[in-house]
C-alpha positions in Angstrom: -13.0 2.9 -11.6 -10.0 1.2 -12.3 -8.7 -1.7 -10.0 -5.8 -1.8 -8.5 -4.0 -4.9 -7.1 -0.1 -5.3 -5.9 2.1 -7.3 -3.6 4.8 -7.0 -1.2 6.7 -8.9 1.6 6.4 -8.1 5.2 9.5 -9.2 7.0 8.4 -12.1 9.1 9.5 -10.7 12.7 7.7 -8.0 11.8 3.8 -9.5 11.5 2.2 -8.3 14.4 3.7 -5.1 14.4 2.9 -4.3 11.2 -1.1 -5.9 11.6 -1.0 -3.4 14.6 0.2 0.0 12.8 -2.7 -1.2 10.3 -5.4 -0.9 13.3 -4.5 2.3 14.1 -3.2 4.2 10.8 -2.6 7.7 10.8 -5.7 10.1 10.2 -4.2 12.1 8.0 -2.8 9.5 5.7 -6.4 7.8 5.5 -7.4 11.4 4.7 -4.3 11.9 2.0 -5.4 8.5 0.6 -8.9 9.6 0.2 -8.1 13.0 -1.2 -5.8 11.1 -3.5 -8.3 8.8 -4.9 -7.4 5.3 -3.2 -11.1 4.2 -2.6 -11.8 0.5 -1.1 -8.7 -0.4 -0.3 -7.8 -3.3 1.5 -4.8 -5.2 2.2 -4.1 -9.1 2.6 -1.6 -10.8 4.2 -0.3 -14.4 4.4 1.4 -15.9 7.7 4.6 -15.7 5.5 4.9 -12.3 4.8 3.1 -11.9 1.4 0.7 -9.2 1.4 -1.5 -8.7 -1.3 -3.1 -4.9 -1.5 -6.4 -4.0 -3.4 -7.8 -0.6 -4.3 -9.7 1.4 -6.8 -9.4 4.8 -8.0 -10.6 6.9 -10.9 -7.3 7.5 -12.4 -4.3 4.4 -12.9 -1.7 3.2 -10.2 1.0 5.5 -11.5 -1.7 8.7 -11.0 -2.8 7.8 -7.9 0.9 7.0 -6.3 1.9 9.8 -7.8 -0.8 12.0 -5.9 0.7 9.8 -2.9 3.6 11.1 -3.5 2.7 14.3 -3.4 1.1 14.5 0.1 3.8 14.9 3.1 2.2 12.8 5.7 2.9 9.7 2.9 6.6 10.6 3.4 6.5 10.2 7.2 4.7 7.0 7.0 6.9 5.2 4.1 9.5 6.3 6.5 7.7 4.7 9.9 7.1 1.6 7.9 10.0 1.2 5.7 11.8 -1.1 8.4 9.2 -3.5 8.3 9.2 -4.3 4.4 11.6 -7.2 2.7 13.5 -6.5 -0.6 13.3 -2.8 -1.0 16.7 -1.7 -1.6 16.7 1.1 -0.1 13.5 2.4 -1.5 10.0 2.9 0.4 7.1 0.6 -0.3 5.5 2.5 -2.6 8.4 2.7 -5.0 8.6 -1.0 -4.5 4.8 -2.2 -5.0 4.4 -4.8 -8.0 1.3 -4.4 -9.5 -0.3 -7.2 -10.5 -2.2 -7.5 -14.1 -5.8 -8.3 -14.0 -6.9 -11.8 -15.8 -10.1 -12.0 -14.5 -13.1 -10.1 -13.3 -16.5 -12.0 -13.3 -18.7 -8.4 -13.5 
C-alpha cells in the first residue's frame, strides 16, 4: 500500500459547514472512493483552515485521483464543495491537492 498524504485550506467562514458535509458524505462517493482504491482515509483539520488528508491505496496519488476522476458522483461533489476551498483558481480540490512527500515512517 502506498500512503498518501496532502493538504489544503478550508475557507475560514466555511468550518462548520464543511465538518458537517464531512458527517454526512454522499453514499455513493464513499462507495466511488472505495471502488477507486482510497482505503483508510482520513482528513485533519486545524481551527485555521489547514486540512491535512491521509489515505492509502494500492496504486499512487495520480492513479487513484485519476480513478476519482473517472467516477460522476466525484464531479457533483468537487462541485458541492468547491465553494468552500481557499486558493483554487478556479479548479476543484482535487486538481488542487498538494501532496506531501513522506520523510518518515517508523514501521
Amino acid at each position: 500500500m502506498k500512503r498518501v498524504a496532502f493538504i489544503l485550506k478550508v475557507k475560514e467562514d466555511k468550518l462548520e459547514e464543511y465538518k458537517e458535509h464531512h458527517q454526512a458524505v454522499w453514499p455513493e462517493m464513499l462507495d466511488a472512493l472505495r471502488r477507486t482504491g482510497w482505503h483508510n482515509y482520513s482528513l485533519y483539520m486545524r481551527p485555521d483552515g489547514l486540512l491535512f488528508g491521509y489515505f492509502e491505496t494500492p496504486k499512487n496519488f495520480e492513479a487513484a485521483l485519476a480513478g476519482m476522476a473517472n467516477e460522476e458522483i466525484n464531479a457533483k461533489w468537487q462541485e458541492f464543495m468547491a465553494p468552500f476551498f481557499e486558493d483554487l483558481g478556479g479548479a476543484h480540490a482535487d486538481e488542487s491537492m498538494i501532496e506531501l512527500e513522506e520523510v518518515f515512517h517508523i514501521d
